[in-house]
C-alpha positions as CSV (number, residue, x, y, z in Angstrom):
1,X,0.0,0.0,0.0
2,X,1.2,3.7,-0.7
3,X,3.0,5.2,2.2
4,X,1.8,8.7,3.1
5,X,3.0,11.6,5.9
6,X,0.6,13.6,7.2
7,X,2.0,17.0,9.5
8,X,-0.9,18.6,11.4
9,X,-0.6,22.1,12.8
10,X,-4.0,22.3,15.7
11,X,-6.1,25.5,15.7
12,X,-6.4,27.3,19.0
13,X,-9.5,25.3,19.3
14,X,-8.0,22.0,18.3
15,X,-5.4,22.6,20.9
16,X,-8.4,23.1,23.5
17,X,-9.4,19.7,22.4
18,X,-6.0,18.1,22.8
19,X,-5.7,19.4,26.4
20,X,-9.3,17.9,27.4
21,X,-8.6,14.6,25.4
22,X,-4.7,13.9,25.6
23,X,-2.6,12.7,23.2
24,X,-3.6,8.7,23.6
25,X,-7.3,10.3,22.5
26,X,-5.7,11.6,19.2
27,X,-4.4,8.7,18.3
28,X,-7.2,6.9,19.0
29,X,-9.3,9.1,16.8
30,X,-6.5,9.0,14.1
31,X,-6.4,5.7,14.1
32,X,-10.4,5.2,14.2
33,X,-10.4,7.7,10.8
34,X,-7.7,6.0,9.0
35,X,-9.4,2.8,9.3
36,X,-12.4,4.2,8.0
37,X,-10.9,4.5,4.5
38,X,-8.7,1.6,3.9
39,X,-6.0,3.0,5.5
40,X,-3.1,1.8,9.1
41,X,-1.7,3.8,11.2
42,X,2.3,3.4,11.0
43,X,3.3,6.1,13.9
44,X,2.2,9.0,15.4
45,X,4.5,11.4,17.3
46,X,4.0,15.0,18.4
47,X,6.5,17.3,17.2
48,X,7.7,20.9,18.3
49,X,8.1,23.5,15.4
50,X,5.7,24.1,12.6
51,X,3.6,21.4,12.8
52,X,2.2,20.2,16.0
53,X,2.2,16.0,14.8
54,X,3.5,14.3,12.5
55,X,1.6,10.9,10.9
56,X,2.8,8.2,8.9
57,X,0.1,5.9,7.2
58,X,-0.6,3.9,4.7
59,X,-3.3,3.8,2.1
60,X,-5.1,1.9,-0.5
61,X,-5.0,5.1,-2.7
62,X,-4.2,8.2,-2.9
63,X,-8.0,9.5,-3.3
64,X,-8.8,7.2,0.0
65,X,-5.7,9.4,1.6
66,X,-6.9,12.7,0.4
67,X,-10.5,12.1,1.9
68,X,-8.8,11.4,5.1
69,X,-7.1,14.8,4.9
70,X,-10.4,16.6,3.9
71,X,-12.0,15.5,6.4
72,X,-9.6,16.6,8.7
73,X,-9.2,19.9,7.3
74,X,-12.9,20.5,7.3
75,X,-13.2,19.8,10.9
76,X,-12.0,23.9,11.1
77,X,-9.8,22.4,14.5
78,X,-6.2,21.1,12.3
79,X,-5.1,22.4,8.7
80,X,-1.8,19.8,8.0
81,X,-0.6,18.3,4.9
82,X,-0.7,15.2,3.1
83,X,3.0,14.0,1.6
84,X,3.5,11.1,-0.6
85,X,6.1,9.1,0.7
86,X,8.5,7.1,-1.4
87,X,10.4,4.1,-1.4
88,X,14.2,4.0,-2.9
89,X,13.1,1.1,-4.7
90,X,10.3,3.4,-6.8
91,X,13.0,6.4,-7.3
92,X,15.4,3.7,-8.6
93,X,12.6,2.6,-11.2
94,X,12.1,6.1,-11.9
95,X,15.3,6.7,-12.4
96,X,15.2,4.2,-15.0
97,X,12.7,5.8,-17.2
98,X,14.3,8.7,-17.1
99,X,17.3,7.4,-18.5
100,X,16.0,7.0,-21.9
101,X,11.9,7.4,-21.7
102,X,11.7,11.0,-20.9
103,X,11.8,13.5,-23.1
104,X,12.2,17.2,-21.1
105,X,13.5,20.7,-22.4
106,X,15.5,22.4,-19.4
107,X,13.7,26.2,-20.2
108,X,16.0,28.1,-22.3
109,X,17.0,25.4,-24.2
């Protein structure tokens, strides 16, 4: 299954709702909402910085990922973004198309 990160940044209100709750809740309800679509739950970790979590899942699709994330975002409590993760093995065989398959103009050329 396709390997997706996921950094969340909570709202002021979101926040509210992680101090009530806890963290153990959010992973709960992560986990709950990833299995809705298809998706598992690889790790969850709070982070300092820009974002306030960071996610790592995995998905039957993209457009079962990108639900997941619009739901989220349309809660009005997290905005976060979803990354497509890749494996070396799929830049190798990209790699290998590009050897020969693509055909690109560098602009200016």
């Amino acid at each position: 299954m396709p390997k997706y990160m996921y950094q969340a940044s909570y709202t002021t209100e979101g926040v509210q709702g992680l101090l009530s709750g806890g963290g153990s809740a959010r992973v709960t309800a992560t986990n709950a909402a990833l299995e809705s679509a298809g998706g598992t739950l690889e790790s969850f970790y709070f982070t300092f910085g820009e974002s306030d979590a960071m996610i790592i899942a995995d998905f039957p699709s993209n457009a079962d990922a990108a639900a997941v994330s619009l739901a989220v975002s349309a809660s009005g409590m997290v905005a976060g973004s979803m990354t497509v993760l890749l494996t070396p093995e799929e830049i190798d065989a990209a790699a290998a198309t590009v050897s020969g398959a693509i055909a690109y103009s560098p602009p200016g050329t």
